[in-house]
N, C-alpha and C positions, 0 to 999 in steps of 0.2 A: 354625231349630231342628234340633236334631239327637236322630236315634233309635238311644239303645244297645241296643234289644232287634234290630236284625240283626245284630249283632258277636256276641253271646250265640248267634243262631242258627244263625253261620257257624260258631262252635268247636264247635256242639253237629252240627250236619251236614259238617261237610267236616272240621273234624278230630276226630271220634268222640269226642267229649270228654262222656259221661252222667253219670261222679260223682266227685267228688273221690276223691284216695287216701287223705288223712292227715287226721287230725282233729284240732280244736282250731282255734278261730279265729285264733292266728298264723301257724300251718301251711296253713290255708285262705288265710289271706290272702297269703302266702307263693305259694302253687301257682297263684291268681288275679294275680299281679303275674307267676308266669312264662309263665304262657297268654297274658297279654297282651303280653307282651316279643314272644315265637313270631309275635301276629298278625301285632303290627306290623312286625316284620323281615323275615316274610314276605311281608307287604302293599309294604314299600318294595323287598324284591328284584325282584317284580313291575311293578313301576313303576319300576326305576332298568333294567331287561331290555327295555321298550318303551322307554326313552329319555326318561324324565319326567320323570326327577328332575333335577335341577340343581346341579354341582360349585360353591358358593363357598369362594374361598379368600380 
């Protein structure tokens, strides 16, 4: 099972992320699809920088 309330915690404490900017639920959903682009590119720079990730080609 997996828990998405620490990903919610990590953009809310490590990248200061407390309220959205734009309103309107396409816009929200919009800013929620780029925060989550951010983690994860950031979470795989992290892991391809330790050597974990894996080139296929």
């Amino acid at each position: 099972m997996i828990e998405p309330e620490s990903v919610f915690g990590q953009m809310k404490n490590n990248r200061n992320f407390r309220r959205f900017l734009l309103r309107g639920l396409p816009k929200v959903s919009l800013e929620v699809g780029w925060l989550s682009l951010a983690h994860n590119l950031l979470k795989w720079a992290a892991m391809n920088q330790k050597g974990r990730v894996r080139e296929y080609v």
